[in-house]
C-alpha positions as CSV (number, residue, x, y, z in Angstrom):
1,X,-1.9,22.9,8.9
2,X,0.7,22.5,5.9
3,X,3.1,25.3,5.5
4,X,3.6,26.1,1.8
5,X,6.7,28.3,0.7
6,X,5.8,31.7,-1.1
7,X,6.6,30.3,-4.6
8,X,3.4,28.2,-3.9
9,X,1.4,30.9,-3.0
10,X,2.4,33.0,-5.9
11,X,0.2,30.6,-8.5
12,X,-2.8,31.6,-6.4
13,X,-4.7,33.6,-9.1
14,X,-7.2,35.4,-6.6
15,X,-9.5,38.4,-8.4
16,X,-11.7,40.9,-7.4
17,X,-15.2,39.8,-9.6
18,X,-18.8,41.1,-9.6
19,X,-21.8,38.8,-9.2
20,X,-24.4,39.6,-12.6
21,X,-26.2,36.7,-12.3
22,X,-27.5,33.9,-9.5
23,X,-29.8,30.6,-10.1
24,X,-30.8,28.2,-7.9
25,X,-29.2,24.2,-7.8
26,X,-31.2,21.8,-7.1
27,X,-28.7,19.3,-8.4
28,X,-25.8,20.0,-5.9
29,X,-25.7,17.8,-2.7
30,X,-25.9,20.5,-0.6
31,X,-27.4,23.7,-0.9
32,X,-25.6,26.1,-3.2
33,X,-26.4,28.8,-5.9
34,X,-25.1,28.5,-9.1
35,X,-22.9,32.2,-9.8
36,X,-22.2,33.6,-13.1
37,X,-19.1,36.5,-11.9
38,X,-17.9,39.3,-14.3
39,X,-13.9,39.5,-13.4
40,X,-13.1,42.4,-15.9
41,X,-10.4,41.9,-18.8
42,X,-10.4,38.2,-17.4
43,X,-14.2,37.4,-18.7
44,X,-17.1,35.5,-17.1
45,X,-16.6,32.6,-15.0
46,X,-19.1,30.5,-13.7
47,X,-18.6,28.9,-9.6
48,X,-21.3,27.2,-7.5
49,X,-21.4,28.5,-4.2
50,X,-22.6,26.8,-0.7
51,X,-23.6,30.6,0.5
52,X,-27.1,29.8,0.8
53,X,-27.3,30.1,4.4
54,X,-26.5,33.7,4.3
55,X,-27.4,35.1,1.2
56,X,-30.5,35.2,-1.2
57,X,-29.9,35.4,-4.4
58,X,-31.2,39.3,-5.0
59,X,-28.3,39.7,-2.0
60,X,-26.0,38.7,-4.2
61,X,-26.5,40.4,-8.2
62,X,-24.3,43.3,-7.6
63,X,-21.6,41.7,-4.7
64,X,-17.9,42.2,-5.6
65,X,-16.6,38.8,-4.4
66,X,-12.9,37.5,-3.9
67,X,-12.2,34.0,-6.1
68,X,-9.4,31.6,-7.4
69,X,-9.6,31.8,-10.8
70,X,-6.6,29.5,-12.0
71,X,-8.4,26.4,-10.5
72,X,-8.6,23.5,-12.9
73,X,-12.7,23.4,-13.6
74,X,-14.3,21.1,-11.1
75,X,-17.9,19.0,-12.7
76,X,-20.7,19.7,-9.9
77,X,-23.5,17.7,-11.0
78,X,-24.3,18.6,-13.7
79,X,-22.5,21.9,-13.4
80,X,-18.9,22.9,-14.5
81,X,-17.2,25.0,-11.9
82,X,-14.6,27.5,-13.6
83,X,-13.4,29.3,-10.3
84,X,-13.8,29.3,-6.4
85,X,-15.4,31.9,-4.8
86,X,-13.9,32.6,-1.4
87,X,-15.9,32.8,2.1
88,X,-15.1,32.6,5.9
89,X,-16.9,29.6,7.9
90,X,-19.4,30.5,10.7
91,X,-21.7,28.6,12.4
92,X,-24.8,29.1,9.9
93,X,-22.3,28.8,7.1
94,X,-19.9,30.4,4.3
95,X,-19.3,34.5,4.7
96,X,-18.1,35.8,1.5
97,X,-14.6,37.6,1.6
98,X,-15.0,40.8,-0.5
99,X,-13.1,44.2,-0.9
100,X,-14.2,46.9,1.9
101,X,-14.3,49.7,-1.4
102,X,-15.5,48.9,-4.4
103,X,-12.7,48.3,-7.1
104,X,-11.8,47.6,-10.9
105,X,-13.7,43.9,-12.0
106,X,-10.3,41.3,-12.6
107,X,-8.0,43.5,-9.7
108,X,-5.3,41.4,-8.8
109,X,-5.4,40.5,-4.7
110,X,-2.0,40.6,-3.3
């Protein structure tokens, strides 16, 4: 593990967003869903997601989620990536990090 100094961790951009919209990907090489997330003041931004192992896609419509959103955009297929969505590895697969009370769409995580 690299250590970073706290300078570094300060561009980290991470947001509290709301999931309004999931479709499937076909096109990604592994399993993913394709996420339009409402962050507030900050717009929509659009991430694809490897969560399929855990989640359908009714689970999700309606999830605050925790994301990057000062991320370059990343080209997935045929699919531009405008923020990460962040999630905690098990053995099935990605758990979704998310706020234990619901709060304000585009809150600042510090």
């Amino acid at each position: 593990m690299s250590e970073i100094s706290f300078e570094d961790f300060q561009k980290i951009d991470l947001r509290v967003g709301t999931v309004i919209e999931v479709k499937a990907f076909p096109a990604a090489h592994k399993p993913a869903y394709q996420l339009t997330i409402d962050f507030g003041p900050l717009g929509t931004k659009k991430s694809s997601a490897q969560i399929t192992s855990h989640y359908t896609k009714a689970d999700l419509v309606g999830k605050q989620i925790i994301a990057n959103v000062n991320f370059k955009d990343k080209q997935i297929a045929n699919f531009k990536s405008q923020c990460l969505v962040l999630g905690a590895e098990d053995k099935a697969g990605v758990v979704l990090l998310n706020p234990s009370k619901k709060v304000p769409n585009g809150s600042s995580v510090q």
